[in-house]
C-alpha positions, -999 to 999 in steps of 0.1 A, spaced: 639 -596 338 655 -564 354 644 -553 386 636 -511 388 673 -498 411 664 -488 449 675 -452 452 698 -442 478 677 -428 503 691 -394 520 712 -395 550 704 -366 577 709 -357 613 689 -372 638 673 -341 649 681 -304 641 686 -273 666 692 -239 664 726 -227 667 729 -194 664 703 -159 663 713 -126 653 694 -98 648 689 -58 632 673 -29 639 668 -1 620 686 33 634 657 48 635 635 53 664 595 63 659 583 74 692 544 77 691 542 111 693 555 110 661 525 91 644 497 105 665 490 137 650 483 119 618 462 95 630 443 118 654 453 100 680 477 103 714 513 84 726 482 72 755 457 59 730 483 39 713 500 26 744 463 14 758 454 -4 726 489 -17 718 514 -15 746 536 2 720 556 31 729 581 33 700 592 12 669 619 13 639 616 25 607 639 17 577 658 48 558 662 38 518 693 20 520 675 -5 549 661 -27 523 647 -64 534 681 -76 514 702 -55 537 686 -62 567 682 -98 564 722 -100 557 735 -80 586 711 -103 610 723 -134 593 761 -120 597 754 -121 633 733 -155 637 762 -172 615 785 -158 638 772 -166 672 765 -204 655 804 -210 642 790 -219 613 807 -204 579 783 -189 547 799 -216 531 787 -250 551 751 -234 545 727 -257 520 700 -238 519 686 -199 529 652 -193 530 637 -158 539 603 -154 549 591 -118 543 558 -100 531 578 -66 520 598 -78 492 581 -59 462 596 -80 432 577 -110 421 613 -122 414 643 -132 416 634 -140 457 652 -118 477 665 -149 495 690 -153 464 706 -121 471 711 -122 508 726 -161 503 751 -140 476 759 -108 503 765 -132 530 791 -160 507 763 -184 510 781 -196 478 766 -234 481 736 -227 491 700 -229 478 677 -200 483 643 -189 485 615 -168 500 587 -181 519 555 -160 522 532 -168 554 534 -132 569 538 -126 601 537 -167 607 566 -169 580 594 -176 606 579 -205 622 566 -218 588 605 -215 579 622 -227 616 596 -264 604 613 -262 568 647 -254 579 647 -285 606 629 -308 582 659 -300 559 686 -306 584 668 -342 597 659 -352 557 691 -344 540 686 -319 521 707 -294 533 733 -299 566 727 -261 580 701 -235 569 701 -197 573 666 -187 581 657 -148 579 627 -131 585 631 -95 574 604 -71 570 597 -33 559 562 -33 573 566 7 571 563 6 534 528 -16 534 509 4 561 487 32 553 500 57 574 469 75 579 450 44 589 443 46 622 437 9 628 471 -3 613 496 26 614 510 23 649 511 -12 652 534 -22 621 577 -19 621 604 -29 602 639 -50 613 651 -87 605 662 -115 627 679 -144 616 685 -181 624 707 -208 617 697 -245 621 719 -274 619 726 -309 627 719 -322 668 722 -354 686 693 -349 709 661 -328 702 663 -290 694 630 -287 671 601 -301 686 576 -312 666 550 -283 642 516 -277 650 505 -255 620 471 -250 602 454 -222 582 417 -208 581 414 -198 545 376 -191 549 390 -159 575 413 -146 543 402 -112 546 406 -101 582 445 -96 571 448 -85 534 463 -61 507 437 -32 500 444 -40 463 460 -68 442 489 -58 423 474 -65 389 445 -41 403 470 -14 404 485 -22 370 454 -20 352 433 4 374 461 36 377 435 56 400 444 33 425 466 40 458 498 18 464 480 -16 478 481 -12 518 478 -38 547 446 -40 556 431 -55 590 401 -61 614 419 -57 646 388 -70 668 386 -102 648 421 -108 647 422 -103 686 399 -131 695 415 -153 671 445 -151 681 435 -155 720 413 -182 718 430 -203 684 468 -197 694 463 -206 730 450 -242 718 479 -244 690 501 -235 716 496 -261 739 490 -288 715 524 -275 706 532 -287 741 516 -322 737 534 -325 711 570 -319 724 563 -343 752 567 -312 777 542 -290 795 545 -251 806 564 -257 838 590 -272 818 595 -239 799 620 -211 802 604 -187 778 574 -176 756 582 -163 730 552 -152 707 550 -136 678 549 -97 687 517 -86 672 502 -67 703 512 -63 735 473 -71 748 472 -106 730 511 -115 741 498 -108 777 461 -124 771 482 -157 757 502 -163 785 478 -155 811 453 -183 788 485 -208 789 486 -203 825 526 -197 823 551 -200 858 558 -164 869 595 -181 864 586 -182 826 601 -150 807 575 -138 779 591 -118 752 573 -80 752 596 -65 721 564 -53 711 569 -24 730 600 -10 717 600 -28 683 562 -27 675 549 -53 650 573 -63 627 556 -91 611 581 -124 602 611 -106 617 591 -105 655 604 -138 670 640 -143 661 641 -102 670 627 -109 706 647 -143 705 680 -122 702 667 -96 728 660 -118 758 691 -137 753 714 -105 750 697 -95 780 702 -124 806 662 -127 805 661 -154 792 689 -191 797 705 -200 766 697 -238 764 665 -236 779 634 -245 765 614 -217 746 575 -222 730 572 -197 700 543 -196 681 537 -171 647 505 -161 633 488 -138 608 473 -132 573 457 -161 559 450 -171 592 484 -189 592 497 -198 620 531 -220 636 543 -234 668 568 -256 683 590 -258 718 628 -252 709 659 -253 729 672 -217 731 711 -212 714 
């Protein structure tokens, strides 16, 4: 009697790290004088509620495609890792308007990622840490010995720009990752969880198959409760990110960095101060010079502090993403 054949069980790395970031901004600069008027509102009002003073805007030719390549360009670069060793590019974005083909397939094409599998991941402004658990559950199962992980976002083209609760806050840009194959520990463990039941705080004012069948209809826009979403995030994140702590086997004095997702400069501020961070502990505040811009914030602010000295490259860094759904992601990672 034959015996059913024992698979060959995958062979990966014993533990994944980031090697490389790389990021884009749009040429554009929005200055909040710029939006005020519309809004009926002042550069001070929007500085007080946000901490914002300018963001970027994409021109047409900016598209989440574009973006998300010339970031990856730079992250593969900085990693010494070649389009071709990549197995798999996944790009977590909210702004890509076709149900299909993912956008992911043609940024793995513009970048030579001629091997590689692709696709998009869609957890909003939580997408990138959704994607950095993916991308190093990949890279320690098997399944792929490097990914490129892209967040890129055109948040610009989902606001209402006369909303006076959302306008400000959102921007557009792309950062971009790549993970591979480590010897010790560069991908601490995921703390990650939804509250479904809170579905509507972030939303579309519309579903796309309203629009198609209801033409009266304006262009779907983000909508959001901005109170409800502050205490959330305060109170919910601070616990994820600690537990995010635990679970890396580390505690805040160990860190180097805090980097957050970039939603507000009141609840980046109001998390560490919750965490009770070092003053030696750099916090990312791209917020104020890149606003909002959704799964492209971390890598973005990643890129930033490391360009800039602020922050060591090799030290340890808890991120954490959260948004629409509520969604949300955290782990400790060793900085590039």
């Amino acid at each position: 009697m034959s015996s059913t054949p024992v698979l060959r069980p995958p062979a990966g790395a014993p533990h994944a790290q980031i090697l490389g970031v790389g990021g884009y901004r749009p040429a554009r600069i929005v200055r909040n004088e710029e939006i005020a008027p519309r809004i009926d509102s002042s550069d001070q009002w929007i500085r007080e509620r946000s901490g914002i003073a300018e963001r970027r805007w994409a021109d047409p030719h900016e598209t989440v495609a574009a973006m998300g390549a010339a970031a990856a360009e730079k992250a593969l670069a900085q990693s010494g890792v070649t389009a071709r060793q990549l197995g798999c590019v996944v790009v977590a974005t909210s702004t890509h308007f076709r149900q299909l083909p993912a956008v992911a397939t043609d940024l793995a094409h513009r970048v030579g990622a001629v091997n590689a599998a692709a696709f998009d991941l869609s957890a909003a402004c939580a997408g990138f840490s959704h994607g950095l658990a993916l991308a190093a559950d990949m890279v320690r199962g098997g399944s792929a010995e490097h990914v490129l992980l892209v967040g890129s976002e055109r948040m610009s083209d989902l606001i209402d720009h006369d909303d006076r609760g959302t306008s400000f806050l959102f921007a557009d840009g792309a950062g971009a990752v790549v993970v591979g194959p480590s010897r010790t520990p560069g991908i601490g463990p995921v703390v990650w969880g939804a509250d479904g039941s809170q579905s509507d705080v972030i939303t579309q004012s519309a579903s796309w198959q309203d629009l198609r069948t209801d033409r009266s209809l304006r262009f779907p826009a983000l909508t959001m409760q901005g109170q409800t979403v502050f205490r959330w995030a305060v109170y919910e994140m601070a616990k994820a990110a600690r537990q995010a702590l635990d679970a890396a086997g580390i505690t805040a004095a160990d860190l180097a960095a805090f980097v957050p997702h970039q939603a507000n400069l009141r609840i980046v501020e109001a998390l560490a101060k919750a965490l009770q961070l070092p003053g030696r502990v750099a916090v990312a505040r791209d917020v104020q010079h890149a606003a909002n811009t959704s799964a492209a914030s971390i890598p973005l602010a990643m890129e930033r502090m490391l360009a800039s000295g602020e922050a060591p490259r090799g030290g340890l860094a808890l991120t954490i993403g959260f948004g629409a759904g509520l969604s949300y992601a955290a782990q400790v990672v060793v900085l590039p």
